[in-house]
C-alpha positions as CSV (number, residue, x, y, z in Angstrom):
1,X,-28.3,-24.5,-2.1
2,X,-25.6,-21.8,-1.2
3,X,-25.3,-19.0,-3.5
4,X,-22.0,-17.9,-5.3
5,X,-20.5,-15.5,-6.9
6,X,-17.1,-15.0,-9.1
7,X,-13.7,-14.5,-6.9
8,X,-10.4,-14.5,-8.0
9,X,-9.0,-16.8,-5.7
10,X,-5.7,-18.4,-4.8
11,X,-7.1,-22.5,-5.1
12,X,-3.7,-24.0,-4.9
13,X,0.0,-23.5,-3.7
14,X,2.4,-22.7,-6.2
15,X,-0.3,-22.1,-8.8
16,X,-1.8,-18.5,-10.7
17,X,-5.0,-17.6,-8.8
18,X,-8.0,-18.5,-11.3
19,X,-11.2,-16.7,-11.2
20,X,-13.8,-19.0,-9.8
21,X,-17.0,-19.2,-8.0
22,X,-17.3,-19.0,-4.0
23,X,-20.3,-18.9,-1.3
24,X,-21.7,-15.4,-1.1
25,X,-20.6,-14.9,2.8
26,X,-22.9,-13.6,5.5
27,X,-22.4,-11.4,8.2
28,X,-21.8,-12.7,11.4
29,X,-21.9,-11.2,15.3
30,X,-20.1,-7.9,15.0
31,X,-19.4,-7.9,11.3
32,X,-20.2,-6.3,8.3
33,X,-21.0,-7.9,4.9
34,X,-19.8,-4.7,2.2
35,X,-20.8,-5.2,-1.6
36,X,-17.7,-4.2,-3.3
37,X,-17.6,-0.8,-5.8
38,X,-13.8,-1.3,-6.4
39,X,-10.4,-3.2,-5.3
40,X,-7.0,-2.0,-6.1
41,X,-4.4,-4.6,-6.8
42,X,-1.4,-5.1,-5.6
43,X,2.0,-6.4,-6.8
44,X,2.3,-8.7,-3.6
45,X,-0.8,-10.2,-4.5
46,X,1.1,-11.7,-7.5
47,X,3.7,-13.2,-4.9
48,X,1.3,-14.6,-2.7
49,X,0.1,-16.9,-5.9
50,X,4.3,-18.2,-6.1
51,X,4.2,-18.8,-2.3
52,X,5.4,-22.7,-1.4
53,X,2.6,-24.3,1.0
54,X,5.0,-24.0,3.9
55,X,5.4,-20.4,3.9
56,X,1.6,-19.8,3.4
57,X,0.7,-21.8,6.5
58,X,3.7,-20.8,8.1
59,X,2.0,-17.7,8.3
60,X,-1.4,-19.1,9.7
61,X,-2.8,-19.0,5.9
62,X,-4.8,-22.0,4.0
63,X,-6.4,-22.1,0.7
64,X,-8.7,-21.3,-0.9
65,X,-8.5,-17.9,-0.7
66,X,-9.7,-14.3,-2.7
67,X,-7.4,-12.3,-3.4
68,X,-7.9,-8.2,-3.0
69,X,-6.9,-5.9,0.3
70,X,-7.6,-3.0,-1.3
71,X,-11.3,-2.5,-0.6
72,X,-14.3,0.3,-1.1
73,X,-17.4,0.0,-1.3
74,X,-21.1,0.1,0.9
75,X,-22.5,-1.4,3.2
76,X,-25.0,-4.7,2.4
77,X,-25.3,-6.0,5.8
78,X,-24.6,-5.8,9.5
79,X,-24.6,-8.4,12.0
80,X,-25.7,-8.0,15.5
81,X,-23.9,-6.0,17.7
82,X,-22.9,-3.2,14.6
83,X,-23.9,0.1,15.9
84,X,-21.7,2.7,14.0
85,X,-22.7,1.6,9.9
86,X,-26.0,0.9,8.2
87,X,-27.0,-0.3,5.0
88,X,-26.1,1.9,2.2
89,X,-23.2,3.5,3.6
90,X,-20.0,4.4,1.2
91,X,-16.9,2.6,3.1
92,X,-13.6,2.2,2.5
93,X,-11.9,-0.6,4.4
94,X,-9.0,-0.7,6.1
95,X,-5.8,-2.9,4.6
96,X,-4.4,-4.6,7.7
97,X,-6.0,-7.0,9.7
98,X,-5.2,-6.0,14.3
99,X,-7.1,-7.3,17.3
100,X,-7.6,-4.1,18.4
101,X,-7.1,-5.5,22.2
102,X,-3.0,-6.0,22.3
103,X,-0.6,-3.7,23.4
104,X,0.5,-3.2,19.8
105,X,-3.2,-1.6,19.2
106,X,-3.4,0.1,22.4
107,X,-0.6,2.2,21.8
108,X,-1.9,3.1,18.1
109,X,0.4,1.0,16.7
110,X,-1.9,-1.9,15.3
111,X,0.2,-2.3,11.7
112,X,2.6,-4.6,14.4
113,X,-0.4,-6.5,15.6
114,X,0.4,-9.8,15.3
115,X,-3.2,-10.7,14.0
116,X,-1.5,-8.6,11.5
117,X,-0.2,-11.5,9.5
118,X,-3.6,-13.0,8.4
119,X,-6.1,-10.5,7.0
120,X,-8.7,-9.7,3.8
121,X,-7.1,-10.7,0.8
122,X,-4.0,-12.5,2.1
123,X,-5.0,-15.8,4.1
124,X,-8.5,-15.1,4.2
125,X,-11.2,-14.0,1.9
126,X,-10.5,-10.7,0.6
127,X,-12.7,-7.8,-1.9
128,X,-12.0,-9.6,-5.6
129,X,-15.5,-11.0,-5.2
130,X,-19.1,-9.3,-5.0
131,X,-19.1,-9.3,-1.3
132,X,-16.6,-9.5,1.6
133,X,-17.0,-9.7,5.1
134,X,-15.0,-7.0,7.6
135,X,-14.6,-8.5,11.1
136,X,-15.2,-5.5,12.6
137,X,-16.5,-1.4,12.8
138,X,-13.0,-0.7,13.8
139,X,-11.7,-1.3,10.5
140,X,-14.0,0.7,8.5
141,X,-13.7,4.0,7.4
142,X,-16.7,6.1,6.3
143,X,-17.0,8.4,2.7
144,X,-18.7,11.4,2.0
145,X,-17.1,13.1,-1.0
146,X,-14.2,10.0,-1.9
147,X,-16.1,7.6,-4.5
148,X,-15.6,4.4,-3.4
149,X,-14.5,2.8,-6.9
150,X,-11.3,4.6,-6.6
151,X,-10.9,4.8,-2.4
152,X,-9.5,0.8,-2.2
153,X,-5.8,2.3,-3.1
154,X,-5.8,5.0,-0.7
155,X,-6.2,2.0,1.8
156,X,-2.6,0.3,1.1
157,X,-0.7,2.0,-1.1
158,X,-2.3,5.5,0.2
159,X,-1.9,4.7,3.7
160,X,1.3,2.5,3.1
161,X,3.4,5.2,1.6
162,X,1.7,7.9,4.0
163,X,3.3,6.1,7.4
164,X,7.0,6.4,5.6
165,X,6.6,10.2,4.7
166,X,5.1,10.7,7.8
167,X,8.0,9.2,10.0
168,X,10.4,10.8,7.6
169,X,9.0,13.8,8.2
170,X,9.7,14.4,11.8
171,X,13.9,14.4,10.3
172,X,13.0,16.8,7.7
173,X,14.2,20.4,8.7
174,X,12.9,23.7,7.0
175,X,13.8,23.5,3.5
176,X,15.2,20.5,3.1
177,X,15.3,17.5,0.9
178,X,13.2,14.4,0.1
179,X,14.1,11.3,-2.6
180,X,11.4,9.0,-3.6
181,X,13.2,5.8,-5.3
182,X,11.0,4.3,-7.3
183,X,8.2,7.0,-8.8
184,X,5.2,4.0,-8.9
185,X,1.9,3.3,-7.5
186,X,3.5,4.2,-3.5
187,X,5.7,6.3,-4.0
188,X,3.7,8.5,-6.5
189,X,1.5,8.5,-3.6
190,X,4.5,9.6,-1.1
191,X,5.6,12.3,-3.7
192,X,2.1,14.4,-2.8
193,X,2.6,13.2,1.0
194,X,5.8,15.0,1.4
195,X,3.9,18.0,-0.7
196,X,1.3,18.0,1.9
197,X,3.1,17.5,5.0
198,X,7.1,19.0,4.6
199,X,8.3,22.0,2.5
200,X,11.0,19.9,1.5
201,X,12.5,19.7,-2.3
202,X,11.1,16.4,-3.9
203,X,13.0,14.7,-5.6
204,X,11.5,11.6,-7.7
205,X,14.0,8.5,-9.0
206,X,12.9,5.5,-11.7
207,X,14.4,4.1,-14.7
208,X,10.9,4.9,-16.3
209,X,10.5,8.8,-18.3
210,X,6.7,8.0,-18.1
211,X,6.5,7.4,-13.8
212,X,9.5,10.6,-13.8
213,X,6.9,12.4,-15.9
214,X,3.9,11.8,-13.8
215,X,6.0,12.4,-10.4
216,X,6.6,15.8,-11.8
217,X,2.7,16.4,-12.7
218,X,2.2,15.0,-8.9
219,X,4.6,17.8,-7.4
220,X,8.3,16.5,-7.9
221,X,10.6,19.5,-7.7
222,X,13.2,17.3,-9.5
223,X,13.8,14.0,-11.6
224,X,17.0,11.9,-12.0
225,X,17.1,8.6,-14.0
226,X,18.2,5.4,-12.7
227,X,19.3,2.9,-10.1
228,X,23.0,2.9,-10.6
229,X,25.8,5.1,-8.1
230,X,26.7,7.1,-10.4
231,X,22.6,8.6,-9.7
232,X,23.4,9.0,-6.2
233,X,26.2,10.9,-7.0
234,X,24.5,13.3,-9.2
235,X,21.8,13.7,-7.0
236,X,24.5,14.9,-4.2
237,X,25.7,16.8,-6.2
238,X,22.3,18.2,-6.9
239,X,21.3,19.3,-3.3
240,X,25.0,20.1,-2.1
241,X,25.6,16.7,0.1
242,X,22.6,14.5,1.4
243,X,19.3,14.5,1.6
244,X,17.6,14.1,4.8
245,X,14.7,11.6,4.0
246,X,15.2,9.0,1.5
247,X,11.8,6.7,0.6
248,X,13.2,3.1,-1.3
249,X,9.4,2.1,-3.0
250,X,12.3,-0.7,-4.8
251,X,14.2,-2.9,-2.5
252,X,16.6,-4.2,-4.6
253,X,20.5,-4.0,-3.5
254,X,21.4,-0.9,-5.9
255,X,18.2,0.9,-4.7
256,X,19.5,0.2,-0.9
257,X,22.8,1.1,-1.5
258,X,22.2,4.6,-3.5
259,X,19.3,5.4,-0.6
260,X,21.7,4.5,2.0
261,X,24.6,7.0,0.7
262,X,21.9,9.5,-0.4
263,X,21.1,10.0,3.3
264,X,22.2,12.7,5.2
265,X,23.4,12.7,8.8
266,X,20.3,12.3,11.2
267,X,18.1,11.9,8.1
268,X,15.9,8.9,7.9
269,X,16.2,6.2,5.3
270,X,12.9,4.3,4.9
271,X,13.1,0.8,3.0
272,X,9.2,-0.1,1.7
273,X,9.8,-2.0,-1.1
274,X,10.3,-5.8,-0.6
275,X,12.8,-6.3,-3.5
276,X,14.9,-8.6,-1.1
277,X,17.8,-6.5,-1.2
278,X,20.9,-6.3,0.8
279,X,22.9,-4.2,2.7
280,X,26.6,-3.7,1.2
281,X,29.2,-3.1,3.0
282,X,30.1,-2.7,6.7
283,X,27.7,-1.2,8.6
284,X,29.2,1.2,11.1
285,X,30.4,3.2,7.6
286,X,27.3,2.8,5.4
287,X,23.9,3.8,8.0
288,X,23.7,7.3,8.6
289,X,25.5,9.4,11.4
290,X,23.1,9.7,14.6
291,X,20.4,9.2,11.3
292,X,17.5,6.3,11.1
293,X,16.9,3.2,8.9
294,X,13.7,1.5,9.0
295,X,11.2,-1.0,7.2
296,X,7.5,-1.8,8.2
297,X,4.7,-4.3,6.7
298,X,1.6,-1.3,6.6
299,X,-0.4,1.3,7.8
300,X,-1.7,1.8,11.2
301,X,-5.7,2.9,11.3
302,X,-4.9,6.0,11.5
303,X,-2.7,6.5,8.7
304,X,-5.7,5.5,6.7
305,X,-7.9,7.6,8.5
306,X,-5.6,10.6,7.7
307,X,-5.0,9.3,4.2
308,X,-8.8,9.0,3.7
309,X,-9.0,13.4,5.5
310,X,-6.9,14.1,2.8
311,X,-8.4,12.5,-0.4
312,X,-12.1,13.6,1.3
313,X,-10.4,17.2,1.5
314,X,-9.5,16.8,-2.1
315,X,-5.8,17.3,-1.6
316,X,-4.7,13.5,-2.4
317,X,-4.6,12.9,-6.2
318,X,-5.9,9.2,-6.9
319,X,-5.6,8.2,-10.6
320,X,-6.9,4.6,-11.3
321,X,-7.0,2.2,-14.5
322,X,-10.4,0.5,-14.6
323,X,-10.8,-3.2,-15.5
324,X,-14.1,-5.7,-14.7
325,X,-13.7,-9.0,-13.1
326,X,-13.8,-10.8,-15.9
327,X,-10.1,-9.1,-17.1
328,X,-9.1,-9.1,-14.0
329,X,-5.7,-11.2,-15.1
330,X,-5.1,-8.6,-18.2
331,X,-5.2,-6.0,-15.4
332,X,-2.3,-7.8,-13.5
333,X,-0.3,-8.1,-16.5
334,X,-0.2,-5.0,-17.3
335,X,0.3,-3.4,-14.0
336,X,3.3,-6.5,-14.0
337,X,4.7,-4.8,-17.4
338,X,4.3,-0.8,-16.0
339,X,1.7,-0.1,-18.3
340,X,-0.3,1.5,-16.2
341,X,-1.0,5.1,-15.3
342,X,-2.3,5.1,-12.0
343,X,-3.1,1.9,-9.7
344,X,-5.5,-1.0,-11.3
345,X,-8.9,-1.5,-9.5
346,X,-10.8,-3.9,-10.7
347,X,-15.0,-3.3,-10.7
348,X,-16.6,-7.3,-9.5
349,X,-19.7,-6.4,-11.9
């Protein structure tokens, strides 16, 4: 008889993920079996339970699936062939899912992998369970001083927000000026990036006085309220004309269109959040003069591995809401409503 344990799973198209049972998985050839101490959650993970069947195996997905991409924990189990891990050892596992073999890999830049599209947690069994199984020693990251309870959000939203700040960066000049739309899970996170990496002013946006008030705590220089134009104004008025990285953790087309006329000439404009917003307006007069616009889907390996330096070095804050399994749909709700003070991670026992 196979054993089980709880999972909160996606069972059905078009239907809230239930918490279940599911077969305690093995390790195979190469892979690692890790007993979960902690997975963050995600707002996407809500999404993927409103996905129509064609979309899901559009994307080379099928259900039943677990939820959770946001993964710490230790060791259980290695299969043969595992060299670099052991039993017992604290982990924290990488978000995406890459070959490691394609050109995208090769060249470091594995978060285009098109393997990419299919990983833990989204299409395949991820950590909101006892156990998962990792695929392979390339996507795990080892922890000395990080507790692995709290190092799933360093993972994605850690790692996530630290490939922005760090592409930003590169248009940043000495002294200049960084706006972080949207002052949640990411981009608190991007707020003590640009800290650690630029000597830019900070500058935190949300229509929330608690996240402006915790951005500020995190290192924000400055804080304006709200989505509208009349913020990007003030904001411009603020620094003197544009800033020369702007971080959208929104989406949506007011956050596009005040991030877009924030942005100074050759300064970056980074679009993160997936709030399916458009670009207003003709283009040639909106983007930025000789500046950058771009969007991506995650981190790259060594983002996380950088992401994980810095936490280990104790220079990356992580503040993290609790919750067992068994509340594991309270915790959604109430990272869905914003009451939350740092990211939910959710403990399987």
């Amino acid at each position: 008889m196979t054993e089980t344990m709880k999972a909160f799973r996606i069972v059905e198209w078009e239907r809230p993920a239930v918490l279940t049972e599911a077969p305690i998985p093995t390790a195979g050839p190469g892979e690692i079996l890790i007993e979960v101490a902690g997975n963050g959650l995600c707002h996407s993970d809500v999404g993927m339970a409103q996905m129509p069947a064609v979309f899901g195996e559009a994307l080379g997905w099928s259900v039943p699936f677990t939820l959770g991409h946001e993964v710490g924990g230790y060791v259980a189990d290695i299969g043969a062939g595992v060299t670099q891990f052991k039993p017992g050892d604290a982990v924290a596992v990488v978000s995406p899912h890459s070959c490691g073999a394609c050109g995208w890999c090769a060249n470091g830049w594995d978060n285009n992998c098109d393997d990419s599209l299919v990983g833990r947690g989204y299409g395949i069994n991820g950590g909101l369970a006892k156990y998962v199984v990792v695929s392979s020693e390339r996507e795990l990251v080892r922890l000395h001083n990080v507790d692995p309870k709290v190092a799933g959000p360093l993972t994605d939203a850690g790692a996530t927000s630290y490939h922005a700040v760090k592409r930003c960066a590169e248009r940043i000049p000495n002294n200049g000026h960084a706006v972080v739309i949207g002052a949640g899970g990411l981009g608190s996170f991007a707020v003590q990036h640009l800290r650690a990496l630029t000597n830019a002013e900070v500058i935190a946006v949300d229509i929330s006085p608690e996240r402006l008030a915790y951005a500020t705590e995190l290192g924000a220089h400055q804080t304006f309220s709200g989505v509208h134009e009349g913020t990007a104004a003030e904001i411009r008025k603020h620094i003197g004309g544009g800033a020369n990285a702007v971080l959208d953790f929104v989406g949506i087309d007011e956050t596009i269109s005040q991030g877009l006329a924030l942005t100074e000439r050759r300064g970056s404009f980074a679009l993160i959040g997936a709030g399916h917003g458009k670009v207003r307006g003709e283009l040639f007069s909106v983007l930025p003069r000789d500046g950058e616009v771009f969007s991506f889907q995650a981190p790259t390996l060594s983002d996380t591995h950088e992401v994980i330096a810095l936490a280990e070095a104790g220079k990356l804050r992580v503040d993290v809401d609790f919750f067992s399994l068994d509340n594991v749909v309270e915790a959604y709700e109430k990272m869905e409503a914003g009451e939350l003070r740092g990211r939910a991670v959710v403990i399987p026992d």
